[in-house]
Each structure stands twice: as C-alpha cells, then as structure tokens.
N, CA, C and O atoms as a GROMACS GRO file, in nm:
protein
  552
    1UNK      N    1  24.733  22.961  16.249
    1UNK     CA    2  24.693  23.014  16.379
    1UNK      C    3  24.542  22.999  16.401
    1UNK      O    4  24.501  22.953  16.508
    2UNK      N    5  24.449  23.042  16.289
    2UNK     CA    6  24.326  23.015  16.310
    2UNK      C    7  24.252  22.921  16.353
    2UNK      O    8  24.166  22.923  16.442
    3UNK      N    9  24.316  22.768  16.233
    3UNK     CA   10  24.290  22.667  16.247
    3UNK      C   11  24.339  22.628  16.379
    3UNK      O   12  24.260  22.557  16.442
    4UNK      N   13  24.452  22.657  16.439
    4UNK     CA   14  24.479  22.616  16.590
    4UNK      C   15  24.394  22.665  16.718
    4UNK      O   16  24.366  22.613  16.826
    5UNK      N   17  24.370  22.767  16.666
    5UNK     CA   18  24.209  22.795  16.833
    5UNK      C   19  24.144  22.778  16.781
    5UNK      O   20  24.051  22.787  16.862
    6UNK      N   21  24.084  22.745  16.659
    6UNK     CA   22  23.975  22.682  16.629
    6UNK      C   23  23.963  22.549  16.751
    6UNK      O   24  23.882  22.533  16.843
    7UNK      N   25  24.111  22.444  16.694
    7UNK     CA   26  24.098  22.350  16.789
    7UNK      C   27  24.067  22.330  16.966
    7UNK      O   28  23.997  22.255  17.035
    8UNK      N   29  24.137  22.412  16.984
    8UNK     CA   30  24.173  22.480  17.128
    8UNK      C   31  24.038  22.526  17.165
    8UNK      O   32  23.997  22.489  17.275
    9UNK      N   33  23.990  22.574  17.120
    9UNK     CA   34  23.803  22.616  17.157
    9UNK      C   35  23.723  22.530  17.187
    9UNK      O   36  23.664  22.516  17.294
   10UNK      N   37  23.716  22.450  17.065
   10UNK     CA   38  23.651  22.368  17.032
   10UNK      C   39  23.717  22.197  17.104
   10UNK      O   40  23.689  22.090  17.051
   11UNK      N   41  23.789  22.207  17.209
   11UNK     CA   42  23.842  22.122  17.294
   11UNK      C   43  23.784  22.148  17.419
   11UNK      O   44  23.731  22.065  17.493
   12UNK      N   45  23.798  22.273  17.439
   12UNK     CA   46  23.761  22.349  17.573
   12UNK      C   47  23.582  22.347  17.572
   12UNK      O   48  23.508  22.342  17.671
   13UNK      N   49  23.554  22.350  17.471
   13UNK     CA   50  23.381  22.319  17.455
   13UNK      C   51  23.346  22.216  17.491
   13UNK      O   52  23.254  22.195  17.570
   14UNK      N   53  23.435  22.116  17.423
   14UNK     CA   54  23.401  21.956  17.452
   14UNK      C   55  23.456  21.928  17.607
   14UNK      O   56  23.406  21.846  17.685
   15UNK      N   57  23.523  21.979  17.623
   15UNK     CA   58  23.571  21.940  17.815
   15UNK      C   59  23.443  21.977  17.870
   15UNK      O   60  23.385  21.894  17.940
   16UNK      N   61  23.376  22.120  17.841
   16UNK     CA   62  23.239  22.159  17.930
   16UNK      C   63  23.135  22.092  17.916
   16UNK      O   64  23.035  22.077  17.986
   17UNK      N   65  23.175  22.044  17.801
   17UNK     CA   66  22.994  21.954  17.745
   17UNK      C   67  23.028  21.828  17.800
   17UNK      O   68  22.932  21.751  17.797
   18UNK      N   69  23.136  21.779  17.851
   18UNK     CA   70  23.178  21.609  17.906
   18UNK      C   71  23.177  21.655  18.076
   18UNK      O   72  23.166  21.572  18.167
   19UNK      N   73  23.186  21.753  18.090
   19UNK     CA   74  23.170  21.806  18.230
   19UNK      C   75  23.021  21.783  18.238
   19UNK      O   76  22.979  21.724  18.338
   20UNK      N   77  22.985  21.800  18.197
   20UNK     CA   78  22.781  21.857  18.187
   20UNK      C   79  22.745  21.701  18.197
   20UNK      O   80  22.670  21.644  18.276
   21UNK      N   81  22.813  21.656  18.106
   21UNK     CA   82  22.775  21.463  18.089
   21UNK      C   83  22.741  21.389  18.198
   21UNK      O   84  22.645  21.323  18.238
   22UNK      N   85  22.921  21.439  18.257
   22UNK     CA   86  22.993  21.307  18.369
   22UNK      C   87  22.911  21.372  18.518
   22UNK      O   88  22.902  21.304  18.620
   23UNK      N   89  22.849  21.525  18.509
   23UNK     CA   90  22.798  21.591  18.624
   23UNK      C   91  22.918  21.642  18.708
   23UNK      O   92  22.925  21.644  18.831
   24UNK      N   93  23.005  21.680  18.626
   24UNK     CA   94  23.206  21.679  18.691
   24UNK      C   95  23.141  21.873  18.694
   24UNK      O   96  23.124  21.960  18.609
   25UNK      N   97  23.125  21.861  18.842
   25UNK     CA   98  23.061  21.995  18.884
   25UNK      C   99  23.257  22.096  18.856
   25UNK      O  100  23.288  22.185  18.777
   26UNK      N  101  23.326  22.035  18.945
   26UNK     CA  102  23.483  22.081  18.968
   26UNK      C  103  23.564  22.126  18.808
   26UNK      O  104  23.641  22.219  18.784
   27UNK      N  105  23.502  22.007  18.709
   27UNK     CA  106  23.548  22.047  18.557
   27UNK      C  107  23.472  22.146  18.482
   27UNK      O  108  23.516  22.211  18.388
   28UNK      N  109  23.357  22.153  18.527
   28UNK     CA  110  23.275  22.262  18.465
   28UNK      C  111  23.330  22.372  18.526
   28UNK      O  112  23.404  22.438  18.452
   29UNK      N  113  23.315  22.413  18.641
   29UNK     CA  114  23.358  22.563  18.730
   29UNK      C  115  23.510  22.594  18.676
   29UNK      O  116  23.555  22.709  18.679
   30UNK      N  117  23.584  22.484  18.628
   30UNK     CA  118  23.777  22.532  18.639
   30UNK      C  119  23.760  22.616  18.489
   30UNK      O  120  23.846  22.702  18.466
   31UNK      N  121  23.628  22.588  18.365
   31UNK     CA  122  23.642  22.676  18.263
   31UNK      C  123  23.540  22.760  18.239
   31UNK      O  124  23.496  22.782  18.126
   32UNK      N  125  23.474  22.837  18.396
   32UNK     CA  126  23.447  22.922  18.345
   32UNK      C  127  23.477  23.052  18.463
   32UNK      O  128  23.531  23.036  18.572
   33UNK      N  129  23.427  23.177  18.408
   33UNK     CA  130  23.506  23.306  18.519
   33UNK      C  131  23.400  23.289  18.649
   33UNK      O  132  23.327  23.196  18.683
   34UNK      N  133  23.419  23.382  18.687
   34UNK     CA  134  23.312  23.417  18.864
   34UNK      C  135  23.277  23.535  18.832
   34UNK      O  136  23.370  23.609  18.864
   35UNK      N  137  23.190  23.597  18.784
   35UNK     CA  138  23.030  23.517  18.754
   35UNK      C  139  23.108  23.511  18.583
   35UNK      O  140  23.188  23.575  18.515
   36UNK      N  141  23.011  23.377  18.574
   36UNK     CA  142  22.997  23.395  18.372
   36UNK      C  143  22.857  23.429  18.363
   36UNK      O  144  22.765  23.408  18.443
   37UNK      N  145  22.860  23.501  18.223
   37UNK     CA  146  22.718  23.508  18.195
   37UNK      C  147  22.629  23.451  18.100
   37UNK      O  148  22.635  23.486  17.982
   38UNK      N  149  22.563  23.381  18.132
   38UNK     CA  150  22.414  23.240  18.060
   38UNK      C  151  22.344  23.264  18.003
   38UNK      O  152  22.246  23.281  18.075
   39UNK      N  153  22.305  23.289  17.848
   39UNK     CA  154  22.186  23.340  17.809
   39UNK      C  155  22.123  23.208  17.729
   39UNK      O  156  22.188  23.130  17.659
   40UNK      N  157  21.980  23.202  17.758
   40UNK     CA  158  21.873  23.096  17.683
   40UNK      C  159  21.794  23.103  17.701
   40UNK      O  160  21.765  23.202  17.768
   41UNK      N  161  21.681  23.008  17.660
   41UNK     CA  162  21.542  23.049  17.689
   41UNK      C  163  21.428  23.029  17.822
   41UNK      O  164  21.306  23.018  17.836
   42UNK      N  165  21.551  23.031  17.909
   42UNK     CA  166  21.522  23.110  18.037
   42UNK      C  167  21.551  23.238  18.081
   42UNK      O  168  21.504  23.286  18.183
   43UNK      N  169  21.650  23.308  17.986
   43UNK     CA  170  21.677  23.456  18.012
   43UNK      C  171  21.795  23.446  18.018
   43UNK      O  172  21.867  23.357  17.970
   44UNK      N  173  21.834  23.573  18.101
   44UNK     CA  174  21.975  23.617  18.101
   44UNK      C  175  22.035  23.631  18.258
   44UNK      O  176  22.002  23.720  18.337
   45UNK      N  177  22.109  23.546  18.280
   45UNK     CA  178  22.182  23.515  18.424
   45UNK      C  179  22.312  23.534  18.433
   45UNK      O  180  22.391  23.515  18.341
   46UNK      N  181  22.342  23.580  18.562
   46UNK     CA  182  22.500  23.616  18.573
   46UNK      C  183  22.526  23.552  18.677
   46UNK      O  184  22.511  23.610  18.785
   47UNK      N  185  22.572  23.412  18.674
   47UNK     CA  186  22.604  23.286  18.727
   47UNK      C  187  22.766  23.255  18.813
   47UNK      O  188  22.870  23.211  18.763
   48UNK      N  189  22.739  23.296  18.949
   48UNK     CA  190  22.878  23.273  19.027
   48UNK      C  191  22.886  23.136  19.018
   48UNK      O  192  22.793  23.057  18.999
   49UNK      N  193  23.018  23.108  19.034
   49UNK     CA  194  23.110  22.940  19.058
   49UNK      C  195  22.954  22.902  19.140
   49UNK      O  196  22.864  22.843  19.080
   50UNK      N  197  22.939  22.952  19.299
   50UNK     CA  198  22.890  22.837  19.355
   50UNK      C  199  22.751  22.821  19.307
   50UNK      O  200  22.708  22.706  19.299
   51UNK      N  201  22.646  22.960  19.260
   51UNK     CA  202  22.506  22.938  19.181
   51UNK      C  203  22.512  22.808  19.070
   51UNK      O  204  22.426  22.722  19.052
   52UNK      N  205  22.652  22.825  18.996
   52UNK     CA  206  22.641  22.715  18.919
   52UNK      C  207  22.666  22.553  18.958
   52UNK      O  208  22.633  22.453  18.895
   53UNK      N  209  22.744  22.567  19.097
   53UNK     CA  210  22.734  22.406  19.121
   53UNK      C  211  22.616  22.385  19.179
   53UNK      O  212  22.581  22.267  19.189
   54UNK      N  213  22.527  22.491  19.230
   54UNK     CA  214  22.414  22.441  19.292
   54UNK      C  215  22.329  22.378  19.146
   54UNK      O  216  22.296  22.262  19.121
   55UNK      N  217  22.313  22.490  19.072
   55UNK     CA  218  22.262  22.467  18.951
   55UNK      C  219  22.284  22.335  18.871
   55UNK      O  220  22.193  22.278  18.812
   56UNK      N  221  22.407  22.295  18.874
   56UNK     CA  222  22.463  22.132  18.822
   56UNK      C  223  22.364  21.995  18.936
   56UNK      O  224  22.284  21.903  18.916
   57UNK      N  225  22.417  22.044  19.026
   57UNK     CA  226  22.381  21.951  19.117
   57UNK      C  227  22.234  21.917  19.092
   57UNK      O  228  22.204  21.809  19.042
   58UNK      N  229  22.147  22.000  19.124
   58UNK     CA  230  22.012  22.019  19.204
   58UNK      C  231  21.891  22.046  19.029
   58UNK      O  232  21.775  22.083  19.016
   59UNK      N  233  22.028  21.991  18.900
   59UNK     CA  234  21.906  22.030  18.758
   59UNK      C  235  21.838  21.893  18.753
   59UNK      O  236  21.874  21.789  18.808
   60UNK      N  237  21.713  21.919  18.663
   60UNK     CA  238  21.635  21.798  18.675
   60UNK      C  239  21.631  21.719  18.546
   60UNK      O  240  21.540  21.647  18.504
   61UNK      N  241  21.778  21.754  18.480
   61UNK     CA  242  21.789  21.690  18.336
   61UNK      C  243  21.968  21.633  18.396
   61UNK      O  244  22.051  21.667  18.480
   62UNK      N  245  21.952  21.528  18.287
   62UNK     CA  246  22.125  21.497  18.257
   62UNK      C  247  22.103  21.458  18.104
   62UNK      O  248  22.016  21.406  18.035
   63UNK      N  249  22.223  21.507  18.091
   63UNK     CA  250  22.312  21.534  17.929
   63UNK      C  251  22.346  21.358  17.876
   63UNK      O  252  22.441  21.287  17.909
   64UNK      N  253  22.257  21.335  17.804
   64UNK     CA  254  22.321  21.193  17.768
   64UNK      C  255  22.405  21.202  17.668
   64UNK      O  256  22.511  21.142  17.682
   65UNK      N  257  22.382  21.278  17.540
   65UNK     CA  258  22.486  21.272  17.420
   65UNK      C  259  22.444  21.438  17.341
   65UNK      O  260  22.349  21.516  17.327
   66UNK      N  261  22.605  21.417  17.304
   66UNK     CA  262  22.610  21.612  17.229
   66UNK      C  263  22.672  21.566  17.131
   66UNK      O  264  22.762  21.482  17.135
   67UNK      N  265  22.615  21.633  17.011
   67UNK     CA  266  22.718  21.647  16.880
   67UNK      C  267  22.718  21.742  16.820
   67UNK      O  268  22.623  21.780  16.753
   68UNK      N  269  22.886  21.833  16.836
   68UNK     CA  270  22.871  21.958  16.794
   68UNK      C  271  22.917  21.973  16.628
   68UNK      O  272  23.011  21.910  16.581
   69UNK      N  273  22.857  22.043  16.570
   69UNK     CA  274  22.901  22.092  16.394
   69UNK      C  275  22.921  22.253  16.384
   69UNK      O  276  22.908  22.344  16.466
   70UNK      N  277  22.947  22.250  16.291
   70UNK     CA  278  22.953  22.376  16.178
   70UNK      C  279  23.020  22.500  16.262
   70UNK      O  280  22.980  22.616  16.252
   71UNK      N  281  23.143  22.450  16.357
   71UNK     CA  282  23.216  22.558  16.444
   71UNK      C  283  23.259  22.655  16.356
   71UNK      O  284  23.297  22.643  16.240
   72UNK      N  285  23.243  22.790  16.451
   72UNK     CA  286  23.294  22.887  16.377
   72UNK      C  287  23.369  22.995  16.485
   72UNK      O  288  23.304  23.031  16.583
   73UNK      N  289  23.474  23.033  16.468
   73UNK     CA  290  23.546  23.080  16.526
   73UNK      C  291  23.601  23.201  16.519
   73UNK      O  292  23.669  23.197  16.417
   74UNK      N  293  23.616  23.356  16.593
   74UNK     CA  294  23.660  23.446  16.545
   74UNK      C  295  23.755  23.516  16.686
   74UNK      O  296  23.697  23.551  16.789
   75UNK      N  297  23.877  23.526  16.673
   75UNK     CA  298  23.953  23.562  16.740
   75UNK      C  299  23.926  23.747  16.788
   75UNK      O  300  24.004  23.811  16.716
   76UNK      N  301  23.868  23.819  16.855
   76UNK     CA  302  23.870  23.926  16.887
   76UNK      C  303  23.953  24.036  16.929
   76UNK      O  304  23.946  24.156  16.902
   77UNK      N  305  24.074  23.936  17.040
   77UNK     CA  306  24.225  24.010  17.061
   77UNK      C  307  24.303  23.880  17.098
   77UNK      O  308  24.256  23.767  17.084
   78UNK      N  309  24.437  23.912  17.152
   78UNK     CA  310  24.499  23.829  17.206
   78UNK      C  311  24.479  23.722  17.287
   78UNK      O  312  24.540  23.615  17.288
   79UNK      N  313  24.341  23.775  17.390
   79UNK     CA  314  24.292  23.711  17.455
   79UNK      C  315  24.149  23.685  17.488
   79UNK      O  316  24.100  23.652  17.596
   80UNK      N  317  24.086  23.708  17.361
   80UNK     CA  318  23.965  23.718  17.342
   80UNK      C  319  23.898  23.708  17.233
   80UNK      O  320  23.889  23.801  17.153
   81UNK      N  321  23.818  23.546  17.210
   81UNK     CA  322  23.753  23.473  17.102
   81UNK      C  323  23.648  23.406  17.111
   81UNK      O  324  23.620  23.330  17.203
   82UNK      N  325  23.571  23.434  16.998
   82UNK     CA  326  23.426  23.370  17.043
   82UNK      C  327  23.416  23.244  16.911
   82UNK      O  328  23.444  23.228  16.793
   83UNK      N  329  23.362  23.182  17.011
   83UNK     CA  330  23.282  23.026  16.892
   83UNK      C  331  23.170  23.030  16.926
   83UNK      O  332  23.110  23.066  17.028
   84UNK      N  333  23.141  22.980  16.809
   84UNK     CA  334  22.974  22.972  16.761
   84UNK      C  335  22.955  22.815  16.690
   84UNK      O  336  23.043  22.785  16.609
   85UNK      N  337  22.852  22.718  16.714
   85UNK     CA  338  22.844  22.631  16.673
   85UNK      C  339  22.704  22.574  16.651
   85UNK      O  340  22.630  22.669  16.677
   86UNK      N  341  22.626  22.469  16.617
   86UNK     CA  342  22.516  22.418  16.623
   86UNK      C  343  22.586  22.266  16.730
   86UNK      O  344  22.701  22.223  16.729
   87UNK      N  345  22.468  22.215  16.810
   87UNK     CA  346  22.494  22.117  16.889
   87UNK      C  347  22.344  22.041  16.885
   87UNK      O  348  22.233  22.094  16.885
   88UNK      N  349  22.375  21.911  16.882
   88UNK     CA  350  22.230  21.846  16.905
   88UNK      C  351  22.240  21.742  17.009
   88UNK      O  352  22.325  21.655  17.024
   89UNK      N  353  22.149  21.766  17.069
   89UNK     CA  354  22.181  21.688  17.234
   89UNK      C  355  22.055  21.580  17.279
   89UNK      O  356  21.941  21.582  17.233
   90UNK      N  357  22.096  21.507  17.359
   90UNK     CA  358  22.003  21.385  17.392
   90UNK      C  359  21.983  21.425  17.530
   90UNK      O  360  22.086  21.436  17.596
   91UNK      N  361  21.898  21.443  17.574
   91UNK     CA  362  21.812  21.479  17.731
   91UNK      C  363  21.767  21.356  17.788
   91UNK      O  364  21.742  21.263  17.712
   92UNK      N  365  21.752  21.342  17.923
   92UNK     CA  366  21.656  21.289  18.026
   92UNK      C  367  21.609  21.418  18.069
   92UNK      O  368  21.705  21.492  18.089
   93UNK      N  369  21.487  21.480  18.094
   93UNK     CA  370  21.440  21.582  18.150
   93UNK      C  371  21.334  21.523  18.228
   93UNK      O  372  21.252  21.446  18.178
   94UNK      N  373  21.334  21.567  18.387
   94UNK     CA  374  21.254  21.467  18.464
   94UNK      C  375  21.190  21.378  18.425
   94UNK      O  376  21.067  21.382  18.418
   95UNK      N  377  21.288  21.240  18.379
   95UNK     CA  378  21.283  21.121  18.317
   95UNK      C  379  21.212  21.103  18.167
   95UNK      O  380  21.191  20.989  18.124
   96UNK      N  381  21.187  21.183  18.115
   96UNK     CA  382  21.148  21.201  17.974
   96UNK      C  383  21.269  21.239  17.904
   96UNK      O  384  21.354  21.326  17.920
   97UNK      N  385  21.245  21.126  17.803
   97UNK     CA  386  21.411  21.131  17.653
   97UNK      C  387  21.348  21.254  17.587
   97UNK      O  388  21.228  21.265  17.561
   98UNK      N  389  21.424  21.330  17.566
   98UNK     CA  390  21.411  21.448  17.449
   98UNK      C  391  21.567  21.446  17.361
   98UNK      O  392  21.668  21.387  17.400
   99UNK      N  393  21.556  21.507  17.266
   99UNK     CA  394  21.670  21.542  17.162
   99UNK      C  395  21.613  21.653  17.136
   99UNK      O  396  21.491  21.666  17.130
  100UNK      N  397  21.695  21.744  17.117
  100UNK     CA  398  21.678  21.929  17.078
  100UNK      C  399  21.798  21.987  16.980
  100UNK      O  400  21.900  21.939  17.029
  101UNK      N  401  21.828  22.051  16.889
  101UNK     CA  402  21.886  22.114  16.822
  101UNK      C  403  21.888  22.272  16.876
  101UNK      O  404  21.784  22.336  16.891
  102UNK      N  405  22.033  22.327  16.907
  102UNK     CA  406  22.052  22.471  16.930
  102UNK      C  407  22.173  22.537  16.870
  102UNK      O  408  22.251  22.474  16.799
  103UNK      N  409  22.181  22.610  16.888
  103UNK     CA  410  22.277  22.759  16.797
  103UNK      C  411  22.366  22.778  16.961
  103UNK      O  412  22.295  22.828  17.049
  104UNK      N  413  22.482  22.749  16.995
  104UNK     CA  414  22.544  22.781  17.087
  104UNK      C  415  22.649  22.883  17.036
  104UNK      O  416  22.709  22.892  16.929
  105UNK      N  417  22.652  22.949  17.136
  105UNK     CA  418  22.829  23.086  17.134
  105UNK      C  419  22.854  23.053  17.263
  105UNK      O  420  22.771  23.011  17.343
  106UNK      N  421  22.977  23.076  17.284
  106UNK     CA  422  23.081  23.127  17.377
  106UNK      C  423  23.149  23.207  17.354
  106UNK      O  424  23.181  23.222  17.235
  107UNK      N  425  23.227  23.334  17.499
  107UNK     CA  426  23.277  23.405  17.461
  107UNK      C  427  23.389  23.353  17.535
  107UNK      O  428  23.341  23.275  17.617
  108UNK      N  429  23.542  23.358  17.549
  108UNK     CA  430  23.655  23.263  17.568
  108UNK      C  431  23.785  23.412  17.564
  108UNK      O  432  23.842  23.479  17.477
  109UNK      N  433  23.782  23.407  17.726
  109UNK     CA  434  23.908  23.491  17.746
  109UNK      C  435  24.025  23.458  17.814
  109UNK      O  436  24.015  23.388  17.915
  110UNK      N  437  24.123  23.494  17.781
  110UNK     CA  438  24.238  23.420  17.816
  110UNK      C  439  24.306  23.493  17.968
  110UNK      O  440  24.376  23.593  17.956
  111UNK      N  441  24.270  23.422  18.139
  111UNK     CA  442  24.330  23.456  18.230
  111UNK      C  443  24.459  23.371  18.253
  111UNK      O  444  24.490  23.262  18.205
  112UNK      N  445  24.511  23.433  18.322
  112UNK     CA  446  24.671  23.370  18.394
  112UNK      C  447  24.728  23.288  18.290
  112UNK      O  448  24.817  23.211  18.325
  113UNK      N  449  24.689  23.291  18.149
  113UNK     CA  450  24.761  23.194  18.058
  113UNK      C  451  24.634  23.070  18.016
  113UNK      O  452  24.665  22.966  17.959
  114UNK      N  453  24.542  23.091  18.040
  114UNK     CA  454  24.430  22.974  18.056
  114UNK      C  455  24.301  23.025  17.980
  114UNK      O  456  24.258  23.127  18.034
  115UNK      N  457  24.224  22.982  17.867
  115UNK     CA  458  24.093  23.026  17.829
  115UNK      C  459  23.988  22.953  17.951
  115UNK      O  460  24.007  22.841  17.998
  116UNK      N  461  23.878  23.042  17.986
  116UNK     CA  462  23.784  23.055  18.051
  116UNK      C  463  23.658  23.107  17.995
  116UNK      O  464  23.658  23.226  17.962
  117UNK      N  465  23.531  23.026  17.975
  117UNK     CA  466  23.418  23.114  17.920
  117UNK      C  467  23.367  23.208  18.016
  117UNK      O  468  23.318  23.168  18.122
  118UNK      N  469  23.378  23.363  17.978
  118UNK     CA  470  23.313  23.466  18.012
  118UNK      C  471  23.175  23.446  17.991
  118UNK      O  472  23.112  23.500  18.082
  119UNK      N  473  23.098  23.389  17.905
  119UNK     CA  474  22.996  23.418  17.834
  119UNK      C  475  22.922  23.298  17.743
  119UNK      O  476  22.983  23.264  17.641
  120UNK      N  477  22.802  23.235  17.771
  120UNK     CA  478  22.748  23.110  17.674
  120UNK      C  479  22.654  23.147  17.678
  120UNK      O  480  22.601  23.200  17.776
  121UNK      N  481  22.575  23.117  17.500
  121UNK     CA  482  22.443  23.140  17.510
  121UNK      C  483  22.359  23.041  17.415
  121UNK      O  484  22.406  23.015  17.304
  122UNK      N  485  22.274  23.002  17.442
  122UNK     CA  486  22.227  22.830  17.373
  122UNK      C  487  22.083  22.915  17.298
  122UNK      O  488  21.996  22.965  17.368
  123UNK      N  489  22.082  22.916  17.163
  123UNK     CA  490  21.926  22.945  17.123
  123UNK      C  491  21.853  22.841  17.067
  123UNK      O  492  21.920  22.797  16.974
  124UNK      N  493  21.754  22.781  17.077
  124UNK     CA  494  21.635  22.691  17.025
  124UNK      C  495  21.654  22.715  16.895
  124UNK      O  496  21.639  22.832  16.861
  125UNK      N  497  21.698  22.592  16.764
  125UNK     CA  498  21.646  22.609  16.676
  125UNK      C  499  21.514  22.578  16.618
  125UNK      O  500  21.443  22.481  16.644
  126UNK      N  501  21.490  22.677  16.532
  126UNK     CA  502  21.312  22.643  16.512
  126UNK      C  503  21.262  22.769  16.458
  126UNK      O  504  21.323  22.876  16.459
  127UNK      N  505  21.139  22.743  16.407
  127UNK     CA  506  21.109  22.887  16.374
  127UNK      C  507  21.103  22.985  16.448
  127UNK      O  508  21.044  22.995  16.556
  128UNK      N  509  21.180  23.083  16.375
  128UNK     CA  510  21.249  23.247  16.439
  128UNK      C  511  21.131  23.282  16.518
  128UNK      O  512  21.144  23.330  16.630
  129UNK      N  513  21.010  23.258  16.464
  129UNK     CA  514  20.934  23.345  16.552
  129UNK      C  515  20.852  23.301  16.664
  129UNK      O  516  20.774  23.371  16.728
  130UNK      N  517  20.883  23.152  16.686
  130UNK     CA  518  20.827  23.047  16.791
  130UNK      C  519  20.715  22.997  16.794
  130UNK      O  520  20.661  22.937  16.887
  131UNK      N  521  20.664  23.029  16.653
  131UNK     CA  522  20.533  22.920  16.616
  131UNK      C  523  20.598  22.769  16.618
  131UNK      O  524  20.536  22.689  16.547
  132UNK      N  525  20.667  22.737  16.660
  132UNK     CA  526  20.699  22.542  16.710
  132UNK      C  527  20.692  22.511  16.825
  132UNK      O  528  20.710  22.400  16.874
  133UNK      N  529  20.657  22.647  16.896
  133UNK     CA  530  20.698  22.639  17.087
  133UNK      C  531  20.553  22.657  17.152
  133UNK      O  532  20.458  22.734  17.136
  134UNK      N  533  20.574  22.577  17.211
  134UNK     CA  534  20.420  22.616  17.328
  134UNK      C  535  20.470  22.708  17.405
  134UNK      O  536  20.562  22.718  17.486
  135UNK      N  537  20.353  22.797  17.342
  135UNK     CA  538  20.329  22.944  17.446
  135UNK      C  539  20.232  22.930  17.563
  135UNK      O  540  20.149  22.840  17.578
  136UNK      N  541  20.254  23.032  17.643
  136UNK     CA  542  20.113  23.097  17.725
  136UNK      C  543  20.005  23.181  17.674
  136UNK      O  544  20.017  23.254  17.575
  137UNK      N  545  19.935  23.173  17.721
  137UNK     CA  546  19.845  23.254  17.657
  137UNK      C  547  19.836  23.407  17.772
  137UNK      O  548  19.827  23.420  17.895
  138UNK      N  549  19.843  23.518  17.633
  138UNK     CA  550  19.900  23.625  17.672
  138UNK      C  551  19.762  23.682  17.805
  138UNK      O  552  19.777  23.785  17.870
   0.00000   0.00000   0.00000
C-alpha cells in the first residue's frame, strides 16, 4: 500500500512539474484545490485557481528541466498524505540559465475520488542560516 501512493504522489508531482514545463496553465489548476496554499522564499500565499493562472501566465521564468530524488511519503488518513522530496531544476529567469536545488512538500487530499494539492512548499537548499544568499542590508 505504501509503496503504491508512494507512486501515485509521486506521478501527480510529476504531472505538476510537466504542467509548470509545458506552461499547461488547465493541467496545473485540475491538481490543485481553490485556494491552495504556497510557501517559499517569497512567503506564504493562499493562491485561488485564477491568481494562479495569472501567476503561470504573466512569471518571468520557465521550467526547463526537474529531477526529483529521495521521495518520502507519509500517509496521514484515508485521504490525506504528504510527500516530501529534494528536486533540482534548470531555470530561464528573465533570460538568465540558473539551476537551484530545493527541499519540496506537498500536502495531497483526496476530493470526489481524486488527489489534489492542498498545500506546496519549496525551501532553498543551502546554508540553514542564509550566509549563501544575498541579503539586504538591514
């Protein structure tokens, strides 16, 4: 059973991250709720269907390549399971190539018979305390 939503998660991850790819605004919105909620190192957002197709549409990066590892999976109830994974991704960010390493979760609840992410949150790996990150000055 484990090993089977393991898969099932971790399918439904890869549909969102090929959604994010292809810019498939319609495949991204069908897996997640109204509002889901976004956490990263822009903060914490509670993102309706249409904030997020604006958000797809109108971002100033596209997703060239993702490779996710070290899934981990924990079933909470019947209809409620979270994965956790590391992902390393290839950027255009207003035309500059970047590659970044992050710590992703989802939280994955099961409506009308269907998993939907309630909940994603992407953290920067790097040192915990953000001596690798350009700050502001306080």
């Amino acid at each position: 059973m484990a090993d089977t939503l393991k898969h099932e998660l971790l399918a439904l991850e890869e549909q969102f991250w090929d959604a994010l790819k292809e810019g498939d605004v319609d495949a991204a919105l069908k897996l997640t709720t109204d509002p889901c909620i976004v956490t990263g190192a822009q903060g914490v957002s509670s993102v309706g269907k249409a904030t997020f197709a604006k958000m797809m549409q109108d971002a100033p990066w596209t997703l060239e390549e993702y490779d996710i590892r070290d899934a981990q999976v924990q079933q909470v109830s019947d209809d409620v399971a979270v994965i956790a994974y590391k992902v390393r991704e290839e950027l255009t960010v207003d035309g500059e190539e970047l590659e970044l390493e992050a710590a992703d979760a989802s939280t994955w609840v099961r409506q009308n018979g269907a998993w939907v992410c309630a909940m994603h949150t992407e953290s920067l790996l790097g040192d915990p305390y953000g001596r690798d990150r350009n700050r502001q000055p306080r």
